[in-house]
Jmol script that loads the backbone (N, CA, C; Angstrom):
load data "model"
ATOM      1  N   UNK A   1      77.471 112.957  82.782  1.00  0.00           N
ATOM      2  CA  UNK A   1      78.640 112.784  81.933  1.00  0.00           C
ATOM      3  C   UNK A   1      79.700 111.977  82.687  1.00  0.00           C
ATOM      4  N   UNK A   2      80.023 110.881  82.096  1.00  0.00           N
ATOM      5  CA  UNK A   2      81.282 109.990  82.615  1.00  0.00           C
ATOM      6  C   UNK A   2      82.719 110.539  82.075  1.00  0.00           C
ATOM      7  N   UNK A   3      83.699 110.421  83.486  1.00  0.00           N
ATOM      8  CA  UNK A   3      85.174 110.628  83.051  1.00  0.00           C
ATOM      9  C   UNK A   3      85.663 109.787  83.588  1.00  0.00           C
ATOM     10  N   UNK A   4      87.397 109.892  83.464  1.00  0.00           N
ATOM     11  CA  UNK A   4      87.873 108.586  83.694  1.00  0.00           C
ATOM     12  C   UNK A   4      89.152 109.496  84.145  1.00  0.00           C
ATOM     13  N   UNK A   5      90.051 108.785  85.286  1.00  0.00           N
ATOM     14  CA  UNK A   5      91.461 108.942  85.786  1.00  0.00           C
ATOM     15  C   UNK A   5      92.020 108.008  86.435  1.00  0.00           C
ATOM     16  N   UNK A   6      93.281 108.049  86.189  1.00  0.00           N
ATOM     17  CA  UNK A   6      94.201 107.245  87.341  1.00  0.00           C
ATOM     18  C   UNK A   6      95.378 107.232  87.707  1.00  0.00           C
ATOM     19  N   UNK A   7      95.814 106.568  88.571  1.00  0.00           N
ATOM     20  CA  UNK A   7      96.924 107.140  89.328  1.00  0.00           C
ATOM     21  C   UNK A   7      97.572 105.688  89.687  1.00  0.00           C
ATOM     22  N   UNK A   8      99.163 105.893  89.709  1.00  0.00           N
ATOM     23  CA  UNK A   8     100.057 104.965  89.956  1.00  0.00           C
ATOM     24  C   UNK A   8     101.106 104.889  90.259  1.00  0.00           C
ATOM     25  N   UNK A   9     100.849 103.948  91.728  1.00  0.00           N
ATOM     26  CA  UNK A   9     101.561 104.158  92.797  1.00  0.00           C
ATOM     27  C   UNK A   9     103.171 102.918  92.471  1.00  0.00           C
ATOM     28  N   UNK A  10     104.160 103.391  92.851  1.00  0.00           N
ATOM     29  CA  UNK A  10     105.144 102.042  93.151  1.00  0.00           C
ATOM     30  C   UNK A  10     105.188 101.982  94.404  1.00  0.00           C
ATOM     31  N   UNK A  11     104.904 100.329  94.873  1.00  0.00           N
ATOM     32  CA  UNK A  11     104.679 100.357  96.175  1.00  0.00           C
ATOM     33  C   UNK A  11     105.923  99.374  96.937  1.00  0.00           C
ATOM     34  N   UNK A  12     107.120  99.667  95.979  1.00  0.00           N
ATOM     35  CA  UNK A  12     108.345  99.588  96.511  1.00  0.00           C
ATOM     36  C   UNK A  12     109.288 100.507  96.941  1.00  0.00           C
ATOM     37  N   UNK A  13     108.685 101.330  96.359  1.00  0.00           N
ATOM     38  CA  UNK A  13     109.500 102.710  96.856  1.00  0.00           C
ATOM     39  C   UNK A  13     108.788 104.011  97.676  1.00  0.00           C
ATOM     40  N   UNK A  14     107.289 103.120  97.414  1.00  0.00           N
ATOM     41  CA  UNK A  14     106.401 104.753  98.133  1.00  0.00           C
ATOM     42  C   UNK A  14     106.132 105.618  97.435  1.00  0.00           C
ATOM     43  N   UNK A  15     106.326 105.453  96.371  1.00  0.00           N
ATOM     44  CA  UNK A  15     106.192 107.073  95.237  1.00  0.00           C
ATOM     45  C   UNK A  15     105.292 106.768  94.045  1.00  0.00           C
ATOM     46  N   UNK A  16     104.972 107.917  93.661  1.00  0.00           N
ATOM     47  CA  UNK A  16     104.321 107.797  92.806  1.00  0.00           C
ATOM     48  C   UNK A  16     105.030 107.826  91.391  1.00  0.00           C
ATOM     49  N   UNK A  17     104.471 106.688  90.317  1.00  0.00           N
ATOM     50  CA  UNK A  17     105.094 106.142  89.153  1.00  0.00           C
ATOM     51  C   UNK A  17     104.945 107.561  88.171  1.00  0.00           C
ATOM     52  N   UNK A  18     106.123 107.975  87.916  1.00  0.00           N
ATOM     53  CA  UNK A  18     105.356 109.551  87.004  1.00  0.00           C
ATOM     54  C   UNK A  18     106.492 108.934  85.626  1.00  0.00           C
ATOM     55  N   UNK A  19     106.001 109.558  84.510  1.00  0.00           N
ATOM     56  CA  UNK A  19     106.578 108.761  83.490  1.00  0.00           C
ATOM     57  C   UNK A  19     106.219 107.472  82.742  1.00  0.00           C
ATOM     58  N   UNK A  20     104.797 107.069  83.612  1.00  0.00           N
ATOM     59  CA  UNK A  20     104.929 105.846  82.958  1.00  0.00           C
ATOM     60  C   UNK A  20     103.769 106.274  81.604  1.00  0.00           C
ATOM     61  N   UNK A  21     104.279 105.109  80.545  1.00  0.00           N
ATOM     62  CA  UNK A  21     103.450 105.369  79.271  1.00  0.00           C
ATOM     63  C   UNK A  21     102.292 104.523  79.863  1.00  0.00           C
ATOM     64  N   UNK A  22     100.878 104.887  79.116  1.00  0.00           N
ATOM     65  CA  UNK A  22      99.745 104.201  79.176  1.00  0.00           C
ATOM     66  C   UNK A  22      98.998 104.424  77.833  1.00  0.00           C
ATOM     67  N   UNK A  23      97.866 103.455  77.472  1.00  0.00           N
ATOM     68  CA  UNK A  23      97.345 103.408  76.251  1.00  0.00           C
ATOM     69  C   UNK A  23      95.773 102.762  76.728  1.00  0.00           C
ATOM     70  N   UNK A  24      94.913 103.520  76.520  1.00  0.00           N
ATOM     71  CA  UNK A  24      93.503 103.682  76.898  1.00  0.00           C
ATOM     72  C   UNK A  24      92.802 103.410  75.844  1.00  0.00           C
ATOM     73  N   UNK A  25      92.320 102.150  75.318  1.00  0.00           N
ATOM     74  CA  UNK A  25      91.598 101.484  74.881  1.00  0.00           C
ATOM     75  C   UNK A  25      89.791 101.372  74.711  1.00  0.00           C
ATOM     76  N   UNK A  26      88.960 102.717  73.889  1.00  0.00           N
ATOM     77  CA  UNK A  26      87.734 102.903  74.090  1.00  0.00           C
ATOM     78  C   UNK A  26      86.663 101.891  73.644  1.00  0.00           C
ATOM     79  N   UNK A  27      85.248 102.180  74.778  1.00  0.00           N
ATOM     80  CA  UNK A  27      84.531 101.265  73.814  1.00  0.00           C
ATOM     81  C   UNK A  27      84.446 100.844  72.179  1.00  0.00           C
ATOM     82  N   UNK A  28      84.562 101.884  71.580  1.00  0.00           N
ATOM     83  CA  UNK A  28      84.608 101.938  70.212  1.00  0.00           C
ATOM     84  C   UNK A  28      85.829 101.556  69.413  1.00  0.00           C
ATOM     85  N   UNK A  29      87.060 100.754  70.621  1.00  0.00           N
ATOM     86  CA  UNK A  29      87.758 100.353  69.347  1.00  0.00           C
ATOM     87  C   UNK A  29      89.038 101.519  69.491  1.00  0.00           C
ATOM     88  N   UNK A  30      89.028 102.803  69.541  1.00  0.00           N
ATOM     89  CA  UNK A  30      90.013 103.658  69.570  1.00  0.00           C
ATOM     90  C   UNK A  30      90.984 103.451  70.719  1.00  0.00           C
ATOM     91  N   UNK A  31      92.185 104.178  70.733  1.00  0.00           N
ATOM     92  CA  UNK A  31      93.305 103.895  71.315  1.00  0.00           C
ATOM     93  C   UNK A  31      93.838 105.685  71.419  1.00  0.00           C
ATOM     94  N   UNK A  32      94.257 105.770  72.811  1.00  0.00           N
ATOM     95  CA  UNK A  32      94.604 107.336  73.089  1.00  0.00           C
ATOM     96  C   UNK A  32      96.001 106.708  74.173  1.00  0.00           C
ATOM     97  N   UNK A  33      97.284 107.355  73.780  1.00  0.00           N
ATOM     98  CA  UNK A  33      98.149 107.177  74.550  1.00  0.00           C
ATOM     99  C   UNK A  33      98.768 108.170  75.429  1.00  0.00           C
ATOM    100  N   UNK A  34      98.890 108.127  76.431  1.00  0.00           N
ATOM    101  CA  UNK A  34      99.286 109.127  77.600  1.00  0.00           C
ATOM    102  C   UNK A  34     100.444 108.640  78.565  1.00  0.00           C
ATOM    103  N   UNK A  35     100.696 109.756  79.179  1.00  0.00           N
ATOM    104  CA  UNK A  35     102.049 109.578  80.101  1.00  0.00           C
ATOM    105  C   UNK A  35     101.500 109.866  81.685  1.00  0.00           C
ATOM    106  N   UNK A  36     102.031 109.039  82.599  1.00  0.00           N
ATOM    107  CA  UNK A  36     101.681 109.846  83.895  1.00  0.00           C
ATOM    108  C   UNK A  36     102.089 110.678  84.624  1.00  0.00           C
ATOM    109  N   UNK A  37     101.616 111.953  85.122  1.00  0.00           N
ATOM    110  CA  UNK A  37     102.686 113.322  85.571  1.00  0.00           C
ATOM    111  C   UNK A  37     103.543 113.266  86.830  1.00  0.00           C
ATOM    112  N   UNK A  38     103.913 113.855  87.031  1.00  0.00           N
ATOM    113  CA  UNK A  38     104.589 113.710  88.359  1.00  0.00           C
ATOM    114  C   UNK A  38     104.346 113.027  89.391  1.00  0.00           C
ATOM    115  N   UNK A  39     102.977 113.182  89.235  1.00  0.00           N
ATOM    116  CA  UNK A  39     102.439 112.805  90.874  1.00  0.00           C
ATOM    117  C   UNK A  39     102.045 111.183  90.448  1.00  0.00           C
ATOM    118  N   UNK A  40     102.062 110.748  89.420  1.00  0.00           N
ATOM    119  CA  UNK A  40     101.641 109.663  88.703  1.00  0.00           C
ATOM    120  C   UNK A  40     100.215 109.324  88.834  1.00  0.00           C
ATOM    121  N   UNK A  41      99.543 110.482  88.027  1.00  0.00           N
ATOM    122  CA  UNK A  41      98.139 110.883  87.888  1.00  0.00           C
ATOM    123  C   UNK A  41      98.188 110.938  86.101  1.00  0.00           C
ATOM    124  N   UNK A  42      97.102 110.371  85.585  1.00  0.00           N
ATOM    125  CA  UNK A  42      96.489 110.586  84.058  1.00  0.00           C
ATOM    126  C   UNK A  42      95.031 111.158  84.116  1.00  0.00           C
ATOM    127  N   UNK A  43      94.865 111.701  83.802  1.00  0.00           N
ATOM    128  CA  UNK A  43      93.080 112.177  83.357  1.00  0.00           C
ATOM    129  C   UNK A  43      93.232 112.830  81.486  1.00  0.00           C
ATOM    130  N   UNK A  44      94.352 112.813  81.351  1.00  0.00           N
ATOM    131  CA  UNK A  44      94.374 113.740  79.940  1.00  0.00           C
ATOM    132  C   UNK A  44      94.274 112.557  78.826  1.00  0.00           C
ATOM    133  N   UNK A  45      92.453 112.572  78.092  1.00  0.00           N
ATOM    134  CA  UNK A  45      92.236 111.797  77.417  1.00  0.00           C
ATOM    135  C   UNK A  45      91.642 112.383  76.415  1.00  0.00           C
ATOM    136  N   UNK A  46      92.199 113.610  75.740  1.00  0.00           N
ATOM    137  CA  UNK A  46      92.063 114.332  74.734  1.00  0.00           C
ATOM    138  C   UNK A  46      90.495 114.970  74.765  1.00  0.00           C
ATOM    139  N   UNK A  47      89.773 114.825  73.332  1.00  0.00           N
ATOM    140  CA  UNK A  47      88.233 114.807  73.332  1.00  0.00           C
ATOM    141  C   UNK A  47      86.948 113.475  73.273  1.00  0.00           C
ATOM    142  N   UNK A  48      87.761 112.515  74.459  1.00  0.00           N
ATOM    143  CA  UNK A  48      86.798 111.504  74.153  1.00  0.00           C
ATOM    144  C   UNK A  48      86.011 111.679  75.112  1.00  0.00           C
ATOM    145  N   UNK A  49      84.700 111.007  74.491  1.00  0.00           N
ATOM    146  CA  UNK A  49      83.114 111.213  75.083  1.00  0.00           C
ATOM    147  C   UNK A  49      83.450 109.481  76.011  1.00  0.00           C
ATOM    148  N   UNK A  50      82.791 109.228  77.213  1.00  0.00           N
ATOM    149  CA  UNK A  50      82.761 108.190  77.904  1.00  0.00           C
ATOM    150  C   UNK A  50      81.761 107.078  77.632  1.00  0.00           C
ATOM    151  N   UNK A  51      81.098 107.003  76.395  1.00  0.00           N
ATOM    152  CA  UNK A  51      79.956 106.630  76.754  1.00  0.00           C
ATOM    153  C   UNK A  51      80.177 104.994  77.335  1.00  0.00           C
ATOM    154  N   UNK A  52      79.021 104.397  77.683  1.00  0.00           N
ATOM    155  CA  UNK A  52      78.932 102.923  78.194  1.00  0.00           C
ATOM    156  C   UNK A  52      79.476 102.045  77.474  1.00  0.00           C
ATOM    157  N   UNK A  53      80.180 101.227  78.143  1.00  0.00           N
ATOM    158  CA  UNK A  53      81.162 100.000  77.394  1.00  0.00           C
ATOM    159  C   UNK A  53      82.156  99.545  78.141  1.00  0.00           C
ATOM    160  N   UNK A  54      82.603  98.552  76.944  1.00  0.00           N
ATOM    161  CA  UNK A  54      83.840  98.209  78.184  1.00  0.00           C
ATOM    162  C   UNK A  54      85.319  99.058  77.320  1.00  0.00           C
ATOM    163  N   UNK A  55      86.272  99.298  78.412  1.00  0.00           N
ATOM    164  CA  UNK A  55      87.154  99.758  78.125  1.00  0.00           C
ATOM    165  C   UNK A  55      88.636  99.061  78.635  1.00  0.00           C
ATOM    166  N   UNK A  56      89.585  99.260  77.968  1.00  0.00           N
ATOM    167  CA  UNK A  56      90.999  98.629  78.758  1.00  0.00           C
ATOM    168  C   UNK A  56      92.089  99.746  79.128  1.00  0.00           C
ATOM    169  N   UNK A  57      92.875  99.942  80.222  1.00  0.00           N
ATOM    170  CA  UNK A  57      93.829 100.859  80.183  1.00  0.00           C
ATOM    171  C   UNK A  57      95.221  99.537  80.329  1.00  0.00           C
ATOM    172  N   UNK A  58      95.697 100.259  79.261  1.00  0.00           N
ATOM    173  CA  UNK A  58      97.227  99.067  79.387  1.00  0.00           C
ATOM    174  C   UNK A  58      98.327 100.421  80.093  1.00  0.00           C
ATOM    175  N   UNK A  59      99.082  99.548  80.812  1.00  0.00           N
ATOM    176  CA  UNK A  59     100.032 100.622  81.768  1.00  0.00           C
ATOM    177  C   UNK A  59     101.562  99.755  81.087  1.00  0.00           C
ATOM    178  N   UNK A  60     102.149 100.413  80.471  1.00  0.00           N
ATOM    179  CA  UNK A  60     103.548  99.661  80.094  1.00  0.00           C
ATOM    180  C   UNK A  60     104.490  99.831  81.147  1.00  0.00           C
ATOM    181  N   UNK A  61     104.605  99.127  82.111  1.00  0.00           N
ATOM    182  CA  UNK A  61     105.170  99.264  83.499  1.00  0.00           C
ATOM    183  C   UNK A  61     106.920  98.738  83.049  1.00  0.00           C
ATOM    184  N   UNK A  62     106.956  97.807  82.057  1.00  0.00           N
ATOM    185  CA  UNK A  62     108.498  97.371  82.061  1.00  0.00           C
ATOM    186  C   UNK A  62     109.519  98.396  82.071  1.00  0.00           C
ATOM    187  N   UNK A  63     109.140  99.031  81.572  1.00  0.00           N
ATOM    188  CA  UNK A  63     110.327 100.308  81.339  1.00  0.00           C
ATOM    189  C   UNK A  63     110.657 100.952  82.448  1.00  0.00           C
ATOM    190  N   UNK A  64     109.446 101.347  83.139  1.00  0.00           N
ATOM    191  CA  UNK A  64     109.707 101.667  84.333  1.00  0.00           C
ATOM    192  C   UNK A  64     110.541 100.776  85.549  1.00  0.00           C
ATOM    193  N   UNK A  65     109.616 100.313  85.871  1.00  0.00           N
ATOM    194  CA  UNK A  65     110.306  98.828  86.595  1.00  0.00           C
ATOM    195  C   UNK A  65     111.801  98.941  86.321  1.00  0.00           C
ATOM    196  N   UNK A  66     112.267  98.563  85.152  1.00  0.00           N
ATOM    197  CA  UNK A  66     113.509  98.216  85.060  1.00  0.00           C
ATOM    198  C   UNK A  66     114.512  99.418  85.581  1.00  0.00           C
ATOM    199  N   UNK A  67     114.014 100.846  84.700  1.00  0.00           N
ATOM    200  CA  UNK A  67     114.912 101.634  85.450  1.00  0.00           C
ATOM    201  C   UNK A  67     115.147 101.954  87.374  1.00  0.00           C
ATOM    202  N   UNK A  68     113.803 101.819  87.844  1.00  0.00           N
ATOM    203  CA  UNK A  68     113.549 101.940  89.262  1.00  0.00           C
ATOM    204  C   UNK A  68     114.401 100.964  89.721  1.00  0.00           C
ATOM    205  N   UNK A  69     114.152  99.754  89.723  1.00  0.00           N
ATOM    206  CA  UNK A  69     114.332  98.310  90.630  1.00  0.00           C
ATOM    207  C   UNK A  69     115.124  97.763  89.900  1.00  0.00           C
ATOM    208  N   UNK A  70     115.528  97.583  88.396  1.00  0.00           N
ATOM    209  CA  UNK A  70     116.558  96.609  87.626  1.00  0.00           C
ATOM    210  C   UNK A  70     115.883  95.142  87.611  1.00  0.00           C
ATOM    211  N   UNK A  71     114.207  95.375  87.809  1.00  0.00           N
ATOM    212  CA  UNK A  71     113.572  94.001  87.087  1.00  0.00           C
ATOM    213  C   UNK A  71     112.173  94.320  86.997  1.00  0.00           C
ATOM    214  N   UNK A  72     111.743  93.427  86.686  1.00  0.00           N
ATOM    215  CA  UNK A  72     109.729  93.552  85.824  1.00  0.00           C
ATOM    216  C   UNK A  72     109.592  92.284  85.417  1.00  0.00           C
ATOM    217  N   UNK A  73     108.859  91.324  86.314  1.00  0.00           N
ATOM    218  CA  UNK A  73     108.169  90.396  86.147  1.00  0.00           C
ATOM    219  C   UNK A  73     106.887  90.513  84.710  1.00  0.00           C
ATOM    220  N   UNK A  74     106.520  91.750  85.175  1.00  0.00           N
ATOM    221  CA  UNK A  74     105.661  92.442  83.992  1.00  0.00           C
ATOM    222  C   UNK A  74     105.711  93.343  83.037  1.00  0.00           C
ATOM    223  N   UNK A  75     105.232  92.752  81.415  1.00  0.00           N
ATOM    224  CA  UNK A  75     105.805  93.764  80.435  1.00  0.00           C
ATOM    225  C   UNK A  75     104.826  95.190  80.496  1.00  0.00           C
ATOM    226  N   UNK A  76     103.438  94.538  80.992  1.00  0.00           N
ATOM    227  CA  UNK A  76     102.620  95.670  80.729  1.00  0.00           C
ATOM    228  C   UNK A  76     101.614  94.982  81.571  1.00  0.00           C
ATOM    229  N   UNK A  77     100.183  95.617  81.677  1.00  0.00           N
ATOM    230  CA  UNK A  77      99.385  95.525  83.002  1.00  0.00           C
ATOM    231  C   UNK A  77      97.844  95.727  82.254  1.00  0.00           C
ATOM    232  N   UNK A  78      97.331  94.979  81.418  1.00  0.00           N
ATOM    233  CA  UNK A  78      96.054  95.771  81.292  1.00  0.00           C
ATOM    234  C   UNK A  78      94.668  95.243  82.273  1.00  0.00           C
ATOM    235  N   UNK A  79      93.916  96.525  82.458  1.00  0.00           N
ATOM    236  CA  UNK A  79      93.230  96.437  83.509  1.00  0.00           C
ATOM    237  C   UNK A  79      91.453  96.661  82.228  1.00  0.00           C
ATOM    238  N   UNK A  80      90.906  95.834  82.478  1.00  0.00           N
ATOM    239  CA  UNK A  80      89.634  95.787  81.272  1.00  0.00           C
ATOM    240  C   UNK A  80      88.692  96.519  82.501  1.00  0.00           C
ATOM    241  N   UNK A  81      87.829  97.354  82.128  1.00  0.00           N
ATOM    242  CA  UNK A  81      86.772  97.727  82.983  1.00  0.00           C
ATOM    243  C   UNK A  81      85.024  98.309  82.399  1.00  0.00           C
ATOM    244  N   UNK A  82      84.283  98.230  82.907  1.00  0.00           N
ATOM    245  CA  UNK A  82      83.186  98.680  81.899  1.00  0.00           C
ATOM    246  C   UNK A  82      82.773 100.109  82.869  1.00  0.00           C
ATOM    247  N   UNK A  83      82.164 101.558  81.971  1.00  0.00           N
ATOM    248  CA  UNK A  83      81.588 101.997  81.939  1.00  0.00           C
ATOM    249  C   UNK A  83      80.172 102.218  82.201  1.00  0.00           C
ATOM    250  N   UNK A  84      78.925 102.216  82.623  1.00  0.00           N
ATOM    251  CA  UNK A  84      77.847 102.451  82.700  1.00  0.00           C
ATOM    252  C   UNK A  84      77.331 103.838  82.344  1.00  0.00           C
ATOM    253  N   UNK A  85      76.434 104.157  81.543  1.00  0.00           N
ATOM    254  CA  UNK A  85      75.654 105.115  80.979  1.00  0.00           C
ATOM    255  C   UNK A  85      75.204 106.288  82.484  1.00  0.00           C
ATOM    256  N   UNK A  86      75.906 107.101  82.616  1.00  0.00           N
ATOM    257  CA  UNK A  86      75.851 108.139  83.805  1.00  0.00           C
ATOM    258  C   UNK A  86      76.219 107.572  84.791  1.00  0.00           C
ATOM    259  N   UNK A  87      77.527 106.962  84.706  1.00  0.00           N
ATOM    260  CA  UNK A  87      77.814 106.420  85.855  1.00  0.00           C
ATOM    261  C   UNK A  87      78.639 107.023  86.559  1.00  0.00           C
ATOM    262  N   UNK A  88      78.893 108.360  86.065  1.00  0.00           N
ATOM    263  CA  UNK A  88      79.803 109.598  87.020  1.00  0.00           C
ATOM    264  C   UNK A  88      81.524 109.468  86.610  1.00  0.00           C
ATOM    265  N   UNK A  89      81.809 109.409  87.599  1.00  0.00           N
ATOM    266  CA  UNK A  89      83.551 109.222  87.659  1.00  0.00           C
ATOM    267  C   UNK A  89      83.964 108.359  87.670  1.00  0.00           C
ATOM    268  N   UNK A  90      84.950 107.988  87.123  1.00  0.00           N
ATOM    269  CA  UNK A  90      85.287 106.427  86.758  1.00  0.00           C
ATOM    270  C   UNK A  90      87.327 106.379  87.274  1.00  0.00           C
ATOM    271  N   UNK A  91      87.327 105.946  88.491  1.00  0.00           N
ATOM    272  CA  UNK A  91      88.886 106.242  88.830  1.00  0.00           C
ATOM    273  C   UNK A  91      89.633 104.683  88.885  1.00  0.00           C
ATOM    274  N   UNK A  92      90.736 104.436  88.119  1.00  0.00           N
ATOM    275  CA  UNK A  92      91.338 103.604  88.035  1.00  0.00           C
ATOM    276  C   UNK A  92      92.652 103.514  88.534  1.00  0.00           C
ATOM    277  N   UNK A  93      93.225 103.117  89.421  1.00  0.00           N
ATOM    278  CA  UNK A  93      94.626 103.266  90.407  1.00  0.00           C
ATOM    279  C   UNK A  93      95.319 101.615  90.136  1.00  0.00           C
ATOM    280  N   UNK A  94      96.725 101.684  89.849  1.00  0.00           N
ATOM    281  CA  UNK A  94      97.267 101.012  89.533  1.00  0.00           C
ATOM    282  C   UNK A  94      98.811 100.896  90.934  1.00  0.00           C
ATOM    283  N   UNK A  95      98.673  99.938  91.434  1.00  0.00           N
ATOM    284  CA  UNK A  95      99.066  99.804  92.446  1.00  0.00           C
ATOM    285  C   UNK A  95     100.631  98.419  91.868  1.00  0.00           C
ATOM    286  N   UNK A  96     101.712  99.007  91.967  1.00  0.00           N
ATOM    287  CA  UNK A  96     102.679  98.348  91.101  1.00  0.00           C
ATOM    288  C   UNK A  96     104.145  97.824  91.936  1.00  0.00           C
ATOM    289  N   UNK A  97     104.836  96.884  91.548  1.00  0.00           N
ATOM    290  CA  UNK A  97     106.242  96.663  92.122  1.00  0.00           C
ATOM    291  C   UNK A  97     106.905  95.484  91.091  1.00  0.00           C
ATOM    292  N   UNK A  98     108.033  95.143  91.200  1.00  0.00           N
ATOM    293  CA  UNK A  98     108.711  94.369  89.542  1.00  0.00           C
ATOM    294  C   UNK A  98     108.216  93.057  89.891  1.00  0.00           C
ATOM    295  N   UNK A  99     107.259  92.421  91.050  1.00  0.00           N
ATOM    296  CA  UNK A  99     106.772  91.178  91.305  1.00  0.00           C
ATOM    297  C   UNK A  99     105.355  91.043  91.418  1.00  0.00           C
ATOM    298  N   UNK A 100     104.413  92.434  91.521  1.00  0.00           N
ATOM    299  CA  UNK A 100     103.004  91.874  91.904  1.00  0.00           C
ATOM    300  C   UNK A 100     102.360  93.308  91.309  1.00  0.00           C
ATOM    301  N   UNK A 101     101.262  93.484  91.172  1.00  0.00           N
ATOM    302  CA  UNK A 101     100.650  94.438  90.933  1.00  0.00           C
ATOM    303  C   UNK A 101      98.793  94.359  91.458  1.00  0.00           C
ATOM    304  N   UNK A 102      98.118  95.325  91.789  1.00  0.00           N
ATOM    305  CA  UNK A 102      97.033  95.363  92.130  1.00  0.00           C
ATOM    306  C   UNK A 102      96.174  96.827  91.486  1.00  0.00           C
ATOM    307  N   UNK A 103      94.759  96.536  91.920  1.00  0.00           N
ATOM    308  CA  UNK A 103      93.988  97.856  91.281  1.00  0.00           C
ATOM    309  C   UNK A 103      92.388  97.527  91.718  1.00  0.00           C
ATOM    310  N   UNK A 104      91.791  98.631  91.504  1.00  0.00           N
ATOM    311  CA  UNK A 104      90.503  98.576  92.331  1.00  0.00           C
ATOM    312  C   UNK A 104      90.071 100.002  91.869  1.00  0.00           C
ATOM    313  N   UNK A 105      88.254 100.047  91.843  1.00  0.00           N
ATOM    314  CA  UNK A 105      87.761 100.939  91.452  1.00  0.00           C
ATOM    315  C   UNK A 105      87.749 102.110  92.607  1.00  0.00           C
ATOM    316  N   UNK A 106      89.091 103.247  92.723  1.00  0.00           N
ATOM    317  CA  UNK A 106      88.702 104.304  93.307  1.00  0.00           C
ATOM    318  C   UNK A 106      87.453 105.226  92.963  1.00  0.00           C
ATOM    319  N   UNK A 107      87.718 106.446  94.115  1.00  0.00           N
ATOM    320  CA  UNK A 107      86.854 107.477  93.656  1.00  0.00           C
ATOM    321  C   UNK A 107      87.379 108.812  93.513  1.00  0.00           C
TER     322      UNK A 107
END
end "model"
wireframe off; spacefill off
backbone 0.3
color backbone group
């Protein structure tokens, strides 16, 4: 069984982004929107099944950004990724600041 999480860091301040909205984009077309908690961790993706495909997580970083730093090069961040059929855990980390952003398949 495949799941999916992620976590997001501001790497202007060292902390973790908690608050930020995100919108998780399934193979099938559906759309599930979530917030990140404190620690700026998401895993809460209601009752969706993972199966194989490709998927997008959009991170709406402007809002954030702006209140943190007072700018955002970026309105939003989507990161496209595919799934594989038992491909276990699927961790997505969003690595952020109001000029650059990065990401890479954790575990």
């Amino acid at each position: 069984m495949n799941s999916l999480s992620s976590h997001v860091l501001d790497t202007t301040s060292g902390k973790p982004a908690a608050g930020m909205k995100l919108c998780l984009t399934t193979a099938s077309g559906d759309s599930i929107e979530a917030v990140t908690d404190n620690d700026g961790r998401c895993k809460q993706w209601g009752d969706v099944e993972f199966s194989a495909g490709i998927y997008t997580l959009r991170f709406y970083c402007k809002e954030y950004l702006l209140e943190k730093h007072g700018e955002s090069f970026y309105p939003h961040v989507d990161i496209a990724f595919e799934i594989q059929e038992n491909g276990g855990h699927y961790h997505v980390p969003l690595l952020i600041s109001p000029f650059g952003f990065s990401s890479y398949r954790g575990s």
